[in-house]
Structure formats: structure tokens, C-alpha cells
N, C-alpha and C positions, 0 to 999 in steps of 0.2 A: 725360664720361659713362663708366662702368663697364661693360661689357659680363660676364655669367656665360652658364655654357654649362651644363645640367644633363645629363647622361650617363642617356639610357635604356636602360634592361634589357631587350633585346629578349626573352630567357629568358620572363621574366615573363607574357608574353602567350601563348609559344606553349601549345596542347592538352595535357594531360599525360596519360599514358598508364595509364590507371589497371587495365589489366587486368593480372590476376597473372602472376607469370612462372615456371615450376615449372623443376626443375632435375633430372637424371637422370645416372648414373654412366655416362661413356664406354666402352663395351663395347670399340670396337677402338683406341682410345688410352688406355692406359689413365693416364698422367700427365697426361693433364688430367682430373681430380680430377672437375668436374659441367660439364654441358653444357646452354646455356640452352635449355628447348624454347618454341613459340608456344600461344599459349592456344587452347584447346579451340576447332574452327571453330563456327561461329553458324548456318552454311546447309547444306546437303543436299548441294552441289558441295562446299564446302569439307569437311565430313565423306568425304566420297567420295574426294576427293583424297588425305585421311592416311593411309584403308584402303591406297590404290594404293601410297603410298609403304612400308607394310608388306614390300604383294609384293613392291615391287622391291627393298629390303634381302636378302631369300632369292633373288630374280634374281639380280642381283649376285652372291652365295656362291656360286649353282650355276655361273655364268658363271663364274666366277675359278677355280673345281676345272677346265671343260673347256680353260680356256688354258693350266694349269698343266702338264696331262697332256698334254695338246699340244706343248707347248715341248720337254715329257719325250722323247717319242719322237721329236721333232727333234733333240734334242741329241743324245741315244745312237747317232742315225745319225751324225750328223756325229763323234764319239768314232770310232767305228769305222771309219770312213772315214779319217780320218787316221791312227790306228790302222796301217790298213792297210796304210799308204802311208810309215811310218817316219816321219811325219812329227815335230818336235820338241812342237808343239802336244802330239798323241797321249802322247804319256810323262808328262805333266802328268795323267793320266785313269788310274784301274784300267781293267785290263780289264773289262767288262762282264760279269755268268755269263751262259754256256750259257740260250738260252728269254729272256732280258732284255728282248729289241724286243718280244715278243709280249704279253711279262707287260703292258708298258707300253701297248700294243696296247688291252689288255683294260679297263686302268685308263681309258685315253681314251674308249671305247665306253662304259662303263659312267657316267661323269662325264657325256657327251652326254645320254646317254637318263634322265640324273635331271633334266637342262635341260631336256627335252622334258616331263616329269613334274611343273617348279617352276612353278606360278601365275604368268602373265605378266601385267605392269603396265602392257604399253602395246599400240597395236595393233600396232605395228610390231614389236616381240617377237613376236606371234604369227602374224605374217608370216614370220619366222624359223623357228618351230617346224614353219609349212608348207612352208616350202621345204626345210628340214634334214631333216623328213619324206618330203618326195613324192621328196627325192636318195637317199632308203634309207638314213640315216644310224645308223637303230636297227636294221638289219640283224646279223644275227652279235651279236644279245643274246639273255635270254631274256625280252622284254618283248616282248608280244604287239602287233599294229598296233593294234586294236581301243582300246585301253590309251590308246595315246597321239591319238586321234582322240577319246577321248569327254575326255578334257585339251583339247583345242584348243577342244572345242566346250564346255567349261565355260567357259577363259575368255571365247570371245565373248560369252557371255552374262551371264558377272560385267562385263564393261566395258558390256555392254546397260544392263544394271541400275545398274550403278555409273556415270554421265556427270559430268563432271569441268566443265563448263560448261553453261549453258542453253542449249537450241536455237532456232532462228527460233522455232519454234510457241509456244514455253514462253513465250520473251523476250520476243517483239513483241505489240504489239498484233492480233488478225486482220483488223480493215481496213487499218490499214496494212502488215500483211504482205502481203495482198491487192494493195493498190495497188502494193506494189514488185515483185511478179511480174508484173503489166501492164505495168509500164515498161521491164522488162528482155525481155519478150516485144516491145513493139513497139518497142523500142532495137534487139537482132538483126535485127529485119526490116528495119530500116530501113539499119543498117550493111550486112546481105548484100545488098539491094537495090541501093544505091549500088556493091558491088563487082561485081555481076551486070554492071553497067550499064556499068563502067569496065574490064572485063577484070580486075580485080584476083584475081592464085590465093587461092583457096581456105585456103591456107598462113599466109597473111598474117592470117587472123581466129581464128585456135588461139584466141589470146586473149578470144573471147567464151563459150567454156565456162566463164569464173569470173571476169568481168569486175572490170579493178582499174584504178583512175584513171590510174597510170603507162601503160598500156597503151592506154588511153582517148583520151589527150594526145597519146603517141607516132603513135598512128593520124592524127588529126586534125591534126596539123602536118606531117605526110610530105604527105596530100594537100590540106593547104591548106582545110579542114575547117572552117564555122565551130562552133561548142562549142553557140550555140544551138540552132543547127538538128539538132546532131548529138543532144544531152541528152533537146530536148524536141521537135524535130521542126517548130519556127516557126521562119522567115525564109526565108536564101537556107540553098543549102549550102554553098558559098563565103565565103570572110570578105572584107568588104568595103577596100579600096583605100582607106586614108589620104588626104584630101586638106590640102595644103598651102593 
């Protein structure tokens, strides 16, 4: 008997992608010719998210001018320092003019406080904006504080407005958003209970400010813990002895 094998085309089957695919001239490469972008988003987050990646293309530029200016008046010190010192380094460098550290002084200050001024993309950029802030970092410009505090407080509220994901409320259902705050309300009582009861610091339950299963598990196997009792609050607490 003859055995045949016919060869299938696994291709064949998979989804095909049928959304268009546009194409745009590389601004900062520019030999690569076009560059493929993703099709237009479908949802509110996903619209939201392409706005944010706008800001952060101008983030980035403002950010890339203050390390630029940065490095600037690192290096001029470090020129003149060797400079100073006859070193062989130094004779590789013009001398610097007269006012040079300041000039470069000024170009830094001035590249900071347009960072302070760029549309921030994330929250954690505007974390930065506050602390680069409240350090007096826009001191010795002429940019007013006021300036830069109603910037801060524009982004929070373009990222208020702009959310990049659904939240509990949006996403869940509210009874069952409901039931998961019950459970995690009488999950802590029942874990600090058990640590009340055992001596257990305090130290040891960080982890229930954002409870995650790693952490869950870790608890429950240090103290021999069993998961039902721990989860839903039936049985022992203890895990029961194998028998042979």
C-alpha cells in the first residue's frame, strides 16, 4: 500500500489583517525613506494614548536640549581643569573665551525651564517637573514661578482627562466591583488578626496595601498557612499533615 502525505498551509488559515496600513516620511532618519504607522485607534484609551505619545516626542526634544547643555558645561569645566594643570588632554581643546562657563550657565537654565514649560506625557514626568521645581531649578531665569505651576497643573489635568486605561469603576461590573472590595476588606482583617495573635511585626504585612498573589503565597507558606482558610476564611488555618 502507498502511503501520500499532503502538506498543509498553515498561512491559509491564519486571520489576515485587513486594516490599512499608512506610511509617513521619517523626520529624524531620514534614509529610511517611510515609516510604517498603526491604524487609527477604535477606543477612547487607545485615541488617548497616540495624543500622549505626541507630548512625549516634544518631551524628549526638550529633554535631549537640557542634557545637551549639561554635558556642555561639564565638559568646559573639565577643559579648563586640565587646561590648567598642563595637562596633554588640555592642548587637544582651544582655550575657552572669557564669560564661556556662564554663557553655557545660561544656555542650561534656559533649556531646564523650556522642560518645565513642555507638555508632560506621563505622571512620572510631572513628578520631575515638581521636584526640579520645588529644588529652584528655574531660579536665575526670567520665568515667573506662577508660569511654571499653572504647566504642572495643566498637565494633571490633560492626563485627568486624557486616561490611557479603564479604571475599576469603568471596567468592572459594580456588583462585582462591590464583592471584590468585601473580600479584600475581610482578607486584611483576617490576615492582621492572625498576625495580632502570633506576634507577627507589623513589617511583614506592607504587602497588604496592594495585595499580589506572589506575596499572598510567600505569607502563607513562611507560616504554614492553609490558602483556604487564608482566601475564604473556611477550614483550619493551618494546612493539614499528609497522611501515609
Amino acid at each position: 500500500m502507498t502511503e501520500t502525505a499532503e502538506v498543509i498551509q498553515i498561512a491559509q488559515f491564519r486571520k489576515k489583517n485587513t486594516a490599512p496600513i499608512n506610511t509617513v516620511e521619517d523626520e529624524y532618519f531620514p534614509r529610511r525613506r517611510k515609516v510604517k504607522t498603526l491604524p487609527e485607534p477604535q477606543t477612547e484609551t487607545g485615541r488617548n494614548y497616540r495624543l500622549r505619545l505626541q507630548r512625549r516626542n516634544d518631551w524628549w526634544k526638550a529633554d535631549a536640549l537640557v542634557e545637551y547643555w549639561n554635558t556642555a558645561v561639564k565638559m568646559n569645566s573639565a577643559v579648563e581643569r586640565v587646561q590648567k594643570h598642563d595637562l596633554p588632554e588640555g592642548r587637544v581643546h582651544a582655550v575657552p573665551p572669557q564669560g564661556e562657563h556662564m554663557r553655557l550657565i545660561g544656555k542650561y537654565r534656559a533649556a531646564l525651564v523650556q522642560k518645565l514649560l513642555t507638555p508632560a506625557p506621563t505622571g512620572a514626568d510631572i513628578a520631575w517637573k515638581r521636584a526640579a521645581f520645588n529644588a529652584g531649578q528655574h531660579r536665575y531665569t526670567d520665568v515667573k514661578p506662577e508660569r511654571i505651576e499653572r504647566a504642572i497643573a495643566d498637565d494633571v489635568e490633560y492626563l485627568r482627562t486624557h486616561p490611557t486605561r479603564r479604571s475599576g469603576k469603568q471596567g468592572m461590573d459594580p456588583k462585582k466591583l462591590e464583592e471584590r472590595r468585601e473580600w479584600k476588606t475581610a482578607f486584611r482583617a483576617r490576615v492582621t488578626l492572625y498576625a495580632e495573635r502570633n506576634g507577627i511585626d507589623k513589617s511583614e504585612l506592607a504587602w497588604l496595601g496592594r495585595i499580589k498573589h506572589e506575596h499572598l503565597a510567600a505569607f502563607a507558606d513562611r507560616y504554614g498557612l492553609s490558602y483556604e482558610w487564608l482566601l475564604e476564611g473556611s477550614g483550619t488555618e493551618g494546612r493539614e499533615t499528609p497522611t501515609n
